[in-house]
N, CA and C of each residue as an Amber inpcrd file, in Angstrom:
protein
   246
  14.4100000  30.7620000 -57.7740000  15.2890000  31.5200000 -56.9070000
  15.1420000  31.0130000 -55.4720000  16.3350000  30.9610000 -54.7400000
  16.3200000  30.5200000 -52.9370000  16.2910000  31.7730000 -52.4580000
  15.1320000  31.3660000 -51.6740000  14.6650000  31.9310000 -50.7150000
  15.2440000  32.5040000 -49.7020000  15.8750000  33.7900000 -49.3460000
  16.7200000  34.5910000 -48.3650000  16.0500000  34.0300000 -47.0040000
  17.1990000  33.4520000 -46.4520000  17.0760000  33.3110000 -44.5940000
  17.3540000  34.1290000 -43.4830000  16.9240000  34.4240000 -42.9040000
  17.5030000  35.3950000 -41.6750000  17.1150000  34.6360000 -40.8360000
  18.0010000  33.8860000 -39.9050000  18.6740000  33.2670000 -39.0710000
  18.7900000  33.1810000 -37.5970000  17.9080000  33.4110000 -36.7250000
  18.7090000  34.0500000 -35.5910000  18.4460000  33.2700000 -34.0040000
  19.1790000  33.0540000 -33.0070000  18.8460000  31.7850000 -32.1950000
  19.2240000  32.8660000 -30.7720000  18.1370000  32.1760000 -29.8480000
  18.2650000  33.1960000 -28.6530000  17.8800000  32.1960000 -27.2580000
  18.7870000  32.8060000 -26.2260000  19.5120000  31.4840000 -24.7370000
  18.0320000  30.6330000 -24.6620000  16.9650000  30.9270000 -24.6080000
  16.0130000  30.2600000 -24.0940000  15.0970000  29.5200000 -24.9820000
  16.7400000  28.6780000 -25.9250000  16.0770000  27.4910000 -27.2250000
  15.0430000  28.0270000 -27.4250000  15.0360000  29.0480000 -28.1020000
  14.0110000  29.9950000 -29.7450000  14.5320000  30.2580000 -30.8020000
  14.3940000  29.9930000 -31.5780000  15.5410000  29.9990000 -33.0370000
  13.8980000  31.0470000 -33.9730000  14.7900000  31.7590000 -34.4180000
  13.6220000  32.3970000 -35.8330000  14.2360000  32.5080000 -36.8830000
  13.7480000  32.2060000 -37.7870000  13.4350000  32.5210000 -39.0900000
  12.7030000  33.3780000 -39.6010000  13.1900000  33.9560000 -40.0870000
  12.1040000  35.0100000 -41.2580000  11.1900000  35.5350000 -39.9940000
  11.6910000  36.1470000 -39.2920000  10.8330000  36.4690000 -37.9360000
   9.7050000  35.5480000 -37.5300000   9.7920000  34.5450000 -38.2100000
   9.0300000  33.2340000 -36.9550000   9.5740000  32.3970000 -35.9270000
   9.1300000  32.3880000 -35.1310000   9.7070000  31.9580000 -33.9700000
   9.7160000  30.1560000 -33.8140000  10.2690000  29.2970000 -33.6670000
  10.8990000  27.7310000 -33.9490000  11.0580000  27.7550000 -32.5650000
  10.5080000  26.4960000 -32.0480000  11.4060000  26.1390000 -30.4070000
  12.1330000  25.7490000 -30.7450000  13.3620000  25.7770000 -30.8540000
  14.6240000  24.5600000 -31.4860000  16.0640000  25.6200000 -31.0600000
  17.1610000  25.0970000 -31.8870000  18.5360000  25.9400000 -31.6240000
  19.2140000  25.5710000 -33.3920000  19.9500000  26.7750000 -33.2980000
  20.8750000  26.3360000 -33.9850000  22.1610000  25.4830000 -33.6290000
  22.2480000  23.7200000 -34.2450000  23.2470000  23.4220000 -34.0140000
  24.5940000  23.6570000 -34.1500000  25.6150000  22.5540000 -33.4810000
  27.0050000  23.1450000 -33.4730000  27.5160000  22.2390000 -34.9150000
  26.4560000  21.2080000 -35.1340000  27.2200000  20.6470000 -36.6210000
  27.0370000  20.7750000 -37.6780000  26.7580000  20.3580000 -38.8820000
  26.8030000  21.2390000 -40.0010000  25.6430000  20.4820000 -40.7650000
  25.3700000  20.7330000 -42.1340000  24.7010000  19.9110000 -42.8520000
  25.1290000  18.8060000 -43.7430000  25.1760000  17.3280000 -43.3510000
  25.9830000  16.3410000 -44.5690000  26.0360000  16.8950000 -45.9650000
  24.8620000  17.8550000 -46.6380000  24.7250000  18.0920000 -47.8110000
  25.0330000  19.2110000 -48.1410000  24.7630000  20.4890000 -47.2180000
  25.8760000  21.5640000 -47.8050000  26.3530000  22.2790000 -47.0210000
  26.4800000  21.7110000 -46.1790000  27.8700000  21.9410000 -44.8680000
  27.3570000  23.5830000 -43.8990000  26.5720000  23.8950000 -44.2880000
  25.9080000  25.0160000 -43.5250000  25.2330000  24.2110000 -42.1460000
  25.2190000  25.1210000 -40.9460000  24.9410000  24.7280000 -39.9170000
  23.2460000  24.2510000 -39.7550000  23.5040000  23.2370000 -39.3440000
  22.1380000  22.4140000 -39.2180000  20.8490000  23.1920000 -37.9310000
  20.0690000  22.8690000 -37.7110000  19.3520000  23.7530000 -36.8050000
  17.4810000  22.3740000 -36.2340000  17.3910000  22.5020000 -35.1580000
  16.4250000  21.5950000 -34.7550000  15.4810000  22.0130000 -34.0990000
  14.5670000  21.4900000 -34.3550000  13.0060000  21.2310000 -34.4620000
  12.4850000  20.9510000 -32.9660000  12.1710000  21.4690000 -31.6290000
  11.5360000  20.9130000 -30.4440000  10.8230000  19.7470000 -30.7350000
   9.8500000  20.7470000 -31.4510000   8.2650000  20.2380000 -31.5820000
   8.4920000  18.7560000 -32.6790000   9.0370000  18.8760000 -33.1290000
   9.5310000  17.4450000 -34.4360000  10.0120000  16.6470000 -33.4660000
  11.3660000  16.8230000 -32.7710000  12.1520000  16.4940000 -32.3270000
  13.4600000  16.0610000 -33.5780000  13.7800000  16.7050000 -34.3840000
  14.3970000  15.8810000 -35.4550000  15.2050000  17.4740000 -35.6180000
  16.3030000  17.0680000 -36.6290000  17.1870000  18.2800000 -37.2610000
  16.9730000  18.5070000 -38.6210000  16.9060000  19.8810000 -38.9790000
  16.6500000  19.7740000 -40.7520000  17.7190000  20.9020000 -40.7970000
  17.8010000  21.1590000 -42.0790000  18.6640000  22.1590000 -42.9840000
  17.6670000  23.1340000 -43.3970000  17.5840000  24.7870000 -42.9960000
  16.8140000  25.5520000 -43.8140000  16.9840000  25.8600000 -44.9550000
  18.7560000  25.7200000 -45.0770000  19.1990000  25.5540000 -46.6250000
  18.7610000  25.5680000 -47.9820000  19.0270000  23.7320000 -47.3630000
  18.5210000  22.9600000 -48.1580000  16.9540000  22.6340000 -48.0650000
  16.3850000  22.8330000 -46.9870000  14.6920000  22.3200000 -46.8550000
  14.9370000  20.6990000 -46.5630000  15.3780000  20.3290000 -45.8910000
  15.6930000  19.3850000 -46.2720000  15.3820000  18.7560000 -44.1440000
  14.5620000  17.6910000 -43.8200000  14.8590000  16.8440000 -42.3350000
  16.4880000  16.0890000 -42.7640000  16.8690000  16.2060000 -41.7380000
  17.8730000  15.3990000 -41.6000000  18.0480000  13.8410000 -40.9160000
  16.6180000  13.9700000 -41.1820000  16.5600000  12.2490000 -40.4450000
  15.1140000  11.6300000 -40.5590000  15.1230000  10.3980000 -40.7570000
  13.8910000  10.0140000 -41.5220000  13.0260000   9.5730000 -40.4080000
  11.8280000   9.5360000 -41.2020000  10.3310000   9.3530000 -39.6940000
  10.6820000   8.1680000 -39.2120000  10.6090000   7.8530000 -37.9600000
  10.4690000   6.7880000 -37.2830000   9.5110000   5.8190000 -37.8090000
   9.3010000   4.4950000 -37.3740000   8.2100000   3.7430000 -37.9630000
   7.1390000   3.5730000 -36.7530000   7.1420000   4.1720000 -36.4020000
   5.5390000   4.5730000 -35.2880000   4.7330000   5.3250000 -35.6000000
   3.4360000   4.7050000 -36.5400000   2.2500000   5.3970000 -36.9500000
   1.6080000   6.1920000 -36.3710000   1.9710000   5.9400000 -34.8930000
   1.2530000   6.9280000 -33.9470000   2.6110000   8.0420000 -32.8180000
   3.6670000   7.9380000 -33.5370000   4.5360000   8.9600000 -33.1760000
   4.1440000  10.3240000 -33.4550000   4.0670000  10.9440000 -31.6860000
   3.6190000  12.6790000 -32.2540000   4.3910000  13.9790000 -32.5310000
   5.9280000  12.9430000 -32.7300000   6.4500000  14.1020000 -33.6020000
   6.5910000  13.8130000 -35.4160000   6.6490000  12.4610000 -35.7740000
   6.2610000  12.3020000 -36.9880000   5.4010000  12.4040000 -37.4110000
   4.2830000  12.0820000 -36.9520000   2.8820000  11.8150000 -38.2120000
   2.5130000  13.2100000 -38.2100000   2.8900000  14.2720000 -37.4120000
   2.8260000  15.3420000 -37.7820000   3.2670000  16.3320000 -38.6130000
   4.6470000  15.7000000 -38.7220000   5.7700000  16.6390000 -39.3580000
   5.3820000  17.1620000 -40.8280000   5.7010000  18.4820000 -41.3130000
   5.4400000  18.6930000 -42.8440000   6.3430000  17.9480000 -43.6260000
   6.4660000  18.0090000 -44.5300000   7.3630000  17.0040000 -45.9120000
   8.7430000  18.0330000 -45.7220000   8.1240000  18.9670000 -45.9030000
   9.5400000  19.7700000 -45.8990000   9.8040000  21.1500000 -44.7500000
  10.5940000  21.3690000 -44.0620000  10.7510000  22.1390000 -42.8510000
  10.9060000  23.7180000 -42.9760000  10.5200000  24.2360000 -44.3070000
  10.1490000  25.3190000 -44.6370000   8.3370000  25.9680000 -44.1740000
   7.6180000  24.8640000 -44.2580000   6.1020000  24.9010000 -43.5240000
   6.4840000  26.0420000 -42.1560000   7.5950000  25.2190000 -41.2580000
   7.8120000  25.8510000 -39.9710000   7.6070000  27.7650000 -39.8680000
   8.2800000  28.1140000 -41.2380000   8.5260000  29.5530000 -40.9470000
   8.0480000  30.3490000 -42.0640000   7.0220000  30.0130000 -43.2930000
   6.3720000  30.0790000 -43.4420000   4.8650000  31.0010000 -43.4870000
   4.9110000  32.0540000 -43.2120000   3.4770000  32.6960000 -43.0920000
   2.3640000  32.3530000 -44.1430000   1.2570000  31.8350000 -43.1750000
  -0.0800000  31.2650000 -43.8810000  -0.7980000  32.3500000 -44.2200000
């Protein structure tokens, strides 16, 4: 079963999920894969789909990039409670 989203983005680039708080925004474009609005990552610097779980753009090739070598596999980690 997928996982219910609650959604919500506020003026001073904070986007939450599932009442966790994301530095990022919801974007104005959509997702290539299922057309739901895409939403981005500060701290990554990259765009994913909560959708789908899905980055929308692949790691750079800098082993020592500190928004990749950090990033989780999948952008559900973000909101998440441990």
């Amino acid at each position: 079963m997928l996982e219910k989203l609650t959604i919500q983005e506020f003026d001073d680039d904070k986007l939450v999920i599932n009442n966790v708080e994301i530095a990022g925004w919801i974007d104005d474009d959509k997702c290539r894969f299922c057309n739901h609005q895409r939403c981005y990552s500060e701290r990554f610097d990259d765009y994913f789909c909560p959708y789908c779980n899905r980055w929308l753009e692949s790691r750079c090739g800098d082993p020592n990039c500190g928004f990749c070598k950090n990033r989780p596999h999948f952008p559900n980690k973000l909101w998440q409670k441990s």
